[in-house]
KEVEX-10699 format. One record per residue (C-alpha): x, y, z; residue in three letters. Coordinates in steps of 0.2 Angstrom, whole numbers, plus 2048, in hexadecimal, padded with zeros to 3 digits. Example, Ala and Ser with C-alpha at 12.3 -4.5 7.8 and 13.67 -1.06 7.14 Angstrom:
<sites>
{site {83E 7EA 827} ALA}
{site {844 7FB 824} SER}
</sites>
This chain:
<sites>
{site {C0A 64C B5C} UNK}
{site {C0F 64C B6E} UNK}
{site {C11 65D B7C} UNK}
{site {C22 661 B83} UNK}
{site {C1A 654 B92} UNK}
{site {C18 644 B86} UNK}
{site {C06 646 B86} UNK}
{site {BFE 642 B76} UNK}
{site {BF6 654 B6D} UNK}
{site {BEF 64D B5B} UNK}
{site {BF3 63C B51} UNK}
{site {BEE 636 B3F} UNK}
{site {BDF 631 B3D} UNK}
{site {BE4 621 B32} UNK}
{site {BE7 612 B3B} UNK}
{site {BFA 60F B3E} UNK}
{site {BFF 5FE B39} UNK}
{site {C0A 5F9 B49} UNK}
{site {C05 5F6 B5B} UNK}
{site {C10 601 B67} UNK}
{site {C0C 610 B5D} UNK}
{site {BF8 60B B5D} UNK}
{site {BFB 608 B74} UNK}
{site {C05 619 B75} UNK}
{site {BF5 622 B6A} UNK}
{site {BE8 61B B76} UNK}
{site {BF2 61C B86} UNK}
{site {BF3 62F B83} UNK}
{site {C06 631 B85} UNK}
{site {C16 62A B82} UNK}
{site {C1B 61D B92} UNK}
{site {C2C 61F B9C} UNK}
{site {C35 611 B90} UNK}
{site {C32 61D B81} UNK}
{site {C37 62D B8A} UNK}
{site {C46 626 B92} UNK}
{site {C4C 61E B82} UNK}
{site {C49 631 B78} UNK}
{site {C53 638 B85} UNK}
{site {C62 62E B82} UNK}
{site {C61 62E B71} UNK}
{site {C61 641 B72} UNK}
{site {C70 642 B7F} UNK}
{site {C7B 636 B76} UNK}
{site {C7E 644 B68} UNK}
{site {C82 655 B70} UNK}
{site {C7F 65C B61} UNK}
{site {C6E 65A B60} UNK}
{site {C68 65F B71} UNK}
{site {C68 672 B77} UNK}
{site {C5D 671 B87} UNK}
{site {C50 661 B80} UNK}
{site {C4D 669 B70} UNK}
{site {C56 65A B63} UNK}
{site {C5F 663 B55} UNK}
{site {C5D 656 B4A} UNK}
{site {C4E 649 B4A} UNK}
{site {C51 639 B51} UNK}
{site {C4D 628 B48} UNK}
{site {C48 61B B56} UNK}
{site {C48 608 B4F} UNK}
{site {C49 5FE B5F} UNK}
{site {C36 605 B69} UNK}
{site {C2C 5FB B5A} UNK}
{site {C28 5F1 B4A} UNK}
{site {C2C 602 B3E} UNK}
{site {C38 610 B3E} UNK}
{site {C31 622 B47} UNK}
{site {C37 633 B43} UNK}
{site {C39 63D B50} UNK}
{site {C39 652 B51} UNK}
{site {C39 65D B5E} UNK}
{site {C2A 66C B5B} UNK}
{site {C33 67C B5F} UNK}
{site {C2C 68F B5F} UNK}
{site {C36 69C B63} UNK}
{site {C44 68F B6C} UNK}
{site {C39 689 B78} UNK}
{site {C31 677 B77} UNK}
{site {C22 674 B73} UNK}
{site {C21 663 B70} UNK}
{site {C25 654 B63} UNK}
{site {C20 64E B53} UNK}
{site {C23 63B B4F} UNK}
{site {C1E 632 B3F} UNK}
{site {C1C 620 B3D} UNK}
{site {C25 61A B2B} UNK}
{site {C18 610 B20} UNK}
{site {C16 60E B0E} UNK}
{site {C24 61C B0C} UNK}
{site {C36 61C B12} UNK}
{site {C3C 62D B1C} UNK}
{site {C4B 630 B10} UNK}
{site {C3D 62F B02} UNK}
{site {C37 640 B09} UNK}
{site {C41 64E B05} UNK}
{site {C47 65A B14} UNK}
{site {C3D 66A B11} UNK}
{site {C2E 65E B15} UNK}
{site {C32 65B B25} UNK}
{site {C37 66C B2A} UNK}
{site {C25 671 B21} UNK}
{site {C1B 667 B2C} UNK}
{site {C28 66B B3B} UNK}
{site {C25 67C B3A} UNK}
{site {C12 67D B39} UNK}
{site {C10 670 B47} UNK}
{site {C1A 67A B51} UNK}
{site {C0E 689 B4E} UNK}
{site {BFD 67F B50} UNK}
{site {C05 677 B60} UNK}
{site {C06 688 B69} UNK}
{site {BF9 690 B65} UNK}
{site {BF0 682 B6C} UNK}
{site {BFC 683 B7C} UNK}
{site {BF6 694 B7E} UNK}
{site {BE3 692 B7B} UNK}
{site {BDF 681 B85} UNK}
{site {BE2 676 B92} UNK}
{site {BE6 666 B91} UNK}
{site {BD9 65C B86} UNK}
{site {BD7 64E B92} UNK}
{site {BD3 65A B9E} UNK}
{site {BCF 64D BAF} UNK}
{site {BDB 642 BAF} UNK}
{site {BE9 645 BBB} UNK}
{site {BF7 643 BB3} UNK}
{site {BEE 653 BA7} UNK}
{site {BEA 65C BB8} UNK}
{site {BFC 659 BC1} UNK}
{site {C02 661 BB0} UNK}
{site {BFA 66F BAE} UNK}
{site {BFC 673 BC0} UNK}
{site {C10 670 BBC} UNK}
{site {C0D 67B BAE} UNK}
{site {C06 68A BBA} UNK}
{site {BF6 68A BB0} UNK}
{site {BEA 68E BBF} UNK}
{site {BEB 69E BC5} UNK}
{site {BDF 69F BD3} UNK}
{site {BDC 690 BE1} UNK}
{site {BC8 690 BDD} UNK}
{site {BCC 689 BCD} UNK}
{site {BD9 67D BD1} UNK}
{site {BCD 677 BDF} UNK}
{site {BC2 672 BD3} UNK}
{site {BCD 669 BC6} UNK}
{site {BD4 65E BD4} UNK}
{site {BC4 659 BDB} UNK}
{site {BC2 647 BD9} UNK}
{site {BD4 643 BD5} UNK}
{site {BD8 640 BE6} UNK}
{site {BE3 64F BEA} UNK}
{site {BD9 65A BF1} UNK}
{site {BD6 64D C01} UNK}
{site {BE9 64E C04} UNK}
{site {BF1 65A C10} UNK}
{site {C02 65C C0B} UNK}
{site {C0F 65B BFD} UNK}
{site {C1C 653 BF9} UNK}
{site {C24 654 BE8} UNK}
{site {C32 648 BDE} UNK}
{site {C3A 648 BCF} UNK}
{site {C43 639 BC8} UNK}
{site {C4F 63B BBA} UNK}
{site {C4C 62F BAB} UNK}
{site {C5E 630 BA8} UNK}
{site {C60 621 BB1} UNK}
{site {C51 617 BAD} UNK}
{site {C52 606 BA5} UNK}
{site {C43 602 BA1} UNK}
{site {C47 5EF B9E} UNK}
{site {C48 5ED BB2} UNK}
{site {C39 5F8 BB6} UNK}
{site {C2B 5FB BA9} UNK}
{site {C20 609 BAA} UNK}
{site {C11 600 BB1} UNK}
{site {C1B 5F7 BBE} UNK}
{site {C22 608 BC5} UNK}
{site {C13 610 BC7} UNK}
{site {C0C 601 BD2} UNK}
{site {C1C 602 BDD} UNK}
{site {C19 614 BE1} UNK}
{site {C08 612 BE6} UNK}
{site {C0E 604 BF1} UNK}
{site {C1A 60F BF7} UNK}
{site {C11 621 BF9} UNK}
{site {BFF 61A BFA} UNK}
{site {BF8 62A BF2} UNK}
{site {C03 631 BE2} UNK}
{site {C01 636 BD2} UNK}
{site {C10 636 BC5} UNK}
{site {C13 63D BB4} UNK}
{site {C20 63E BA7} UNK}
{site {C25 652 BA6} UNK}
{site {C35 656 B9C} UNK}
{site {C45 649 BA1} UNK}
{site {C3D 646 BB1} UNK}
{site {C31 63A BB8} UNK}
{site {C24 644 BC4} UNK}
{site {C1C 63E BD4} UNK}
{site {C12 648 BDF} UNK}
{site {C0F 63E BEF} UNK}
{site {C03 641 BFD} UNK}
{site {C09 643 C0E} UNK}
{site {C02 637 C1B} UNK}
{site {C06 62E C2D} UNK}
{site {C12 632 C39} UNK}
{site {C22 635 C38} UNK}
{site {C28 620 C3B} UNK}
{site {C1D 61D C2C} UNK}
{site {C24 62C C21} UNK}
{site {C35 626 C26} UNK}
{site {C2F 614 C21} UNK}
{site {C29 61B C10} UNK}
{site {C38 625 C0C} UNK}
{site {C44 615 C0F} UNK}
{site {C39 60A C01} UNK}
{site {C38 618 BF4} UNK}
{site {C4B 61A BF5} UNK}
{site {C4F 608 BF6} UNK}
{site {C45 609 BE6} UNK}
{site {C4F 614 BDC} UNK}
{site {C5F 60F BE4} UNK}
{site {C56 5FC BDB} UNK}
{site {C55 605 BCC} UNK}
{site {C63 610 BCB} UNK}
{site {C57 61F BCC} UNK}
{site {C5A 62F BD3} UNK}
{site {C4E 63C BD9} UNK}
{site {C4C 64F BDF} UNK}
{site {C3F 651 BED} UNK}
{site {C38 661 BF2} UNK}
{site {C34 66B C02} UNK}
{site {C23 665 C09} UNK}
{site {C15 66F C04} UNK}
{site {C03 671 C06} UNK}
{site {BFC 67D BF7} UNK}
{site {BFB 674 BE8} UNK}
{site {BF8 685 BDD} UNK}
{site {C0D 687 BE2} UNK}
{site {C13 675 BDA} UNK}
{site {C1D 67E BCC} UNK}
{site {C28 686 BDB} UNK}
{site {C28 674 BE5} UNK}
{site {C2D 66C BD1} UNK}
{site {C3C 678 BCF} UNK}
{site {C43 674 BE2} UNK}
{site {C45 660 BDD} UNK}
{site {C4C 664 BCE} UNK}
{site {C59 671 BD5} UNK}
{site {C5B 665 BE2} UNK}
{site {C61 656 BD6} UNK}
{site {C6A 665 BCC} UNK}
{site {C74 669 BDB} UNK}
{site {C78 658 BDE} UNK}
{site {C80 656 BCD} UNK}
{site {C8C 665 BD0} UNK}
{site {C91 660 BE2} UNK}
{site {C97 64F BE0} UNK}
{site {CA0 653 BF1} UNK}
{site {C95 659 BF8} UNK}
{site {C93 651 C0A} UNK}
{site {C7F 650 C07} UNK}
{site {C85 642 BF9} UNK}
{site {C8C 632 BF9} UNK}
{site {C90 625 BED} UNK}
{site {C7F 61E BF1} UNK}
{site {C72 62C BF0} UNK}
{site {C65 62A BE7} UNK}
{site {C59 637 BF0} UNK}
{site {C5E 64B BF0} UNK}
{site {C50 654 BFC} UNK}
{site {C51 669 BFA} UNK}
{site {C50 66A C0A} UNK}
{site {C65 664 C0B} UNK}
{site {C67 66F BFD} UNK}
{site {C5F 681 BFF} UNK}
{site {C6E 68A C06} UNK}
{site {C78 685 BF7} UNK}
{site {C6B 68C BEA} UNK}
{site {C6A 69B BF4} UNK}
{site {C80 69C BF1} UNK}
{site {C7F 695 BDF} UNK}
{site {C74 6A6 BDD} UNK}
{site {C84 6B0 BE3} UNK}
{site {C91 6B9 BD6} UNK}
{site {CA4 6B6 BD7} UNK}
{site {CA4 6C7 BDD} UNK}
{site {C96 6C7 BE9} UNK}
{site {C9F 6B6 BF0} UNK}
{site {CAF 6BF BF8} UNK}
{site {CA2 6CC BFF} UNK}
{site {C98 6BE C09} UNK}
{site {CA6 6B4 C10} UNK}
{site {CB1 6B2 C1C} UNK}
{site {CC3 6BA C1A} UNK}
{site {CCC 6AE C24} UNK}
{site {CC3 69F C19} UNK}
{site {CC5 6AB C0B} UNK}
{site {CDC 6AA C0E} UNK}
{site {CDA 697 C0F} UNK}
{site {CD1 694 BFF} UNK}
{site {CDD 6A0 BF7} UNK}
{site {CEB 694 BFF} UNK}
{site {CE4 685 BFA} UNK}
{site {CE4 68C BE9} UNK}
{site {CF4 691 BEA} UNK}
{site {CFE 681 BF3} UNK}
{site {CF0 674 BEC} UNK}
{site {CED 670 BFF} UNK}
{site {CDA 66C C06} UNK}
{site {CD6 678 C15} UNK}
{site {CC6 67E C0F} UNK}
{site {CBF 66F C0B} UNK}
{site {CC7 667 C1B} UNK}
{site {CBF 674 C26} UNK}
{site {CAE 670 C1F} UNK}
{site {CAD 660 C21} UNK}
{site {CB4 661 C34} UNK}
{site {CA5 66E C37} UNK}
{site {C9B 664 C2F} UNK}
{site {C9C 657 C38} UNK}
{site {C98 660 C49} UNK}
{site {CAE 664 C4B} UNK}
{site {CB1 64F C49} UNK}
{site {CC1 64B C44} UNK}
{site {CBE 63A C42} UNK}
{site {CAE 63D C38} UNK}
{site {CB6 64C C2C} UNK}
{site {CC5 63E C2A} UNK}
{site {CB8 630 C22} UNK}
{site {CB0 63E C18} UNK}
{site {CBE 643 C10} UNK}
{site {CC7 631 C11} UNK}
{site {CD6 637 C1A} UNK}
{site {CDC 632 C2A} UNK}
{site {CD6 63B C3A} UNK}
{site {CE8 642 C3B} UNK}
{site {CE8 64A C2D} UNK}
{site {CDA 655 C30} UNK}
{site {CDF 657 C40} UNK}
{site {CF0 660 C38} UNK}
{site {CE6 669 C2C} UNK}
{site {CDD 670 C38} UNK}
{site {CEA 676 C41} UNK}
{site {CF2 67E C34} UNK}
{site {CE2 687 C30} UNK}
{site {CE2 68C C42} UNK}
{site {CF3 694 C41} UNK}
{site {CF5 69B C32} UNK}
{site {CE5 6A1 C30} UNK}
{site {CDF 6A5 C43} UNK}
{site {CCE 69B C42} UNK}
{site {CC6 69A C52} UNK}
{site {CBB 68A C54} UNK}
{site {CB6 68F C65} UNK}
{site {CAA 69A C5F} UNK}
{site {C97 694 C57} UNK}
{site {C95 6A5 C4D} UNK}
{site {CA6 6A3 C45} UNK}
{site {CA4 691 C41} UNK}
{site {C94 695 C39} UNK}
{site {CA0 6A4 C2E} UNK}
{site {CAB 697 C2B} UNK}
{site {C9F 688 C26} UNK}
{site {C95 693 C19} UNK}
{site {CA3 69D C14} UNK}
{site {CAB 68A C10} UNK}
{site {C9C 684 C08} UNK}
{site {C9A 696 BFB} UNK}
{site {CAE 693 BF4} UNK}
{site {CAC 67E BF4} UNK}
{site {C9C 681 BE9} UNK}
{site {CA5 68D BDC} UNK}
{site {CB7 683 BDE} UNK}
{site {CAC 674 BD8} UNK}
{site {CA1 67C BCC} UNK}
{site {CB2 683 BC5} UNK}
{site {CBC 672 BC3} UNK}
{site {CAD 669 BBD} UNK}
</sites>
């Protein structure tokens, strides 16, 4: 039996008679390979998966010698955890239905209650720690002190916080093991754990700014290596707010999947910091009807035309602003050539009266650009 975090709860007591299920019962979790696989398994049926609960249980041959069952322990349509049984002396067809949803069903119970009641059982390890500190188990600083000391955290004196996605993770090119000795080559102080789709490293801040620049250049080289992409947080210095820090990488890569024209994305990114990202949560918060309030009206008549004639005004204007009101650069970004914009900018200008001359209108017209580009995507994706 497994938490919603891959970390192993309770086992059978009997001996299992095959290898990786004996390495994943004393490692105490499931590795990367096994998550990553689970996860692609799940999404290849869209069916079975409404958030990461599976609808149906999987039956994974390929991760070792016997077939495994797998279930998702569910209470009350939140996640809990997993069950997986190994086959043995009996096949899983030989078992009828009801059985499965019996045992499914009482798990599910026991799991939560034991959610509810304890910590993690393997209470000093750091992956336990950087989970129940994910988890928003500690409510006061005094007690989270205590629970870090000797992990190495509590000598750090600032945050940073990434998520990879194991959507892309192969782990034929890059095991588990080998990984984890790359970012600790790279970040010099981390700790990492598996925590829903997403790989989790919390890395300690250290060095100038040359050296952070250095380290930054090798851990995206790394996923780019990998085809890895991550979500990386503000900086931060309070580890009692890492459930806050957690949710800003993971609205960052969310963001990122919604704007693939976004200019803070190119084919080639691989890292998606918050901090290029924060004014655009702060408009994906805004209604359709709150969005005409808060922009521009000039902008607002050239989307309205765009819509109407199929031209790119809006999105030419942003992308000339953008780019500090460079032709050529607004050109390249939108892989047009610099007389085109040019045109589309004059047109703008008379049939709309914008006014480039001003810093206060072009900062209307920049987020007034950015709040209908963000819904007009959202819309045609």
């Amino acid at each position: 039996i497994f938490d919603s975090s891959y970390q192993v709860l309770a086992s059978s007591k009997r001996t299992a008679p095959d290898e990786a299920w004996r390495e994943g019962i004393k490692r105490g979790r499931w590795n990367y390979e096994f998550v990553a696989r689970l996860n692609r398994i799940i999404e290849e049926g869209a069916e079975r998966r409404l958030g990461r609960i599976m609808q149906k249980p999987a039956i994974l041959t390929d991760l070792s010698e016997r077939r495994s069952r797998v279930e998702s322990l569910v209470l009350d349509d939140t996640l809990l955890g997993f069950v997986v049984i190994l086959e043995d002396q009996t096949s899983f067809e030989e078992v009828d239905e009801s059985d499965y949803e019996l045992v499914r069903k009482v798990l599910s119970k026991a799991v939560a209650m034991d959610r509810a009641a304890h910590f993690h059982s393997h209470a000093r390890s750091t992956e336990a720690i950087l989970l129940d500190i994910l988890g928003g188990r500690f409510t006061d600083r005094l007690r989270l002190r205590e629970r870090i000391r000797g992990s190495g955290m509590e000598v750090a004196a600032s945050f940073s916080l990434f998520t990879v996605s194991l959507a892309g993770y192969r782990p034929d090119n890059l095991r588990e093991e080998a990984l984890k000795k790359k970012l600790e080559a790279i970040f010099r102080l981390c700790w990492s754990v598996s925590e829903q789709d997403y790989i989790v490293i919390l890395a300690a801040r250290s060095g100038g700014p040359e050296q952070r620049e250095e380290t930054m250049r090798s851990f995206t080289g790394l996923l780019g290596q990998h085809q890895l992409q991550a979500g990386q947080s503000a900086d931060f210095t309070d580890l009692l707010l890492l459930p806050r820090f957690y949710r800003q990488a993971l609205r960052a890569l969310e963001l990122s999947r919604e704007l693939s024209s976004s200019p803070f994305n190119t084919a080639e990114s691989v890292l998606f910091p918050y901090e290029n990202y924060k004014i655009l949560d702060l408009i994906s918060r805004l209604s359709k009807e709150e969005l005409s309030n808060y922009c521009n009206n000039a902008v607002l008549g050239v989307f309205e035309h765009d819509r109407a004639h199929g031209t790119e005004y809006v999105r030419t204007v942003f992308h000339y602003l953008h780019a500090g009101r460079s032709i050529h650069s607004a050109a390249k970004a939108l892989y047009v050539h610099h007389n085109t914009v040019y045109y589309r900018l004059t047109k703008a200008k008379e049939l709309f009266g914008l006014d480039f001359s001003s810093e206060y209108h072009n900062l209307q017209y920049y987020l007034s650009c950015m709040m209908l580009l963000y819904f007009w995507d959202r819309h045609r994706a």
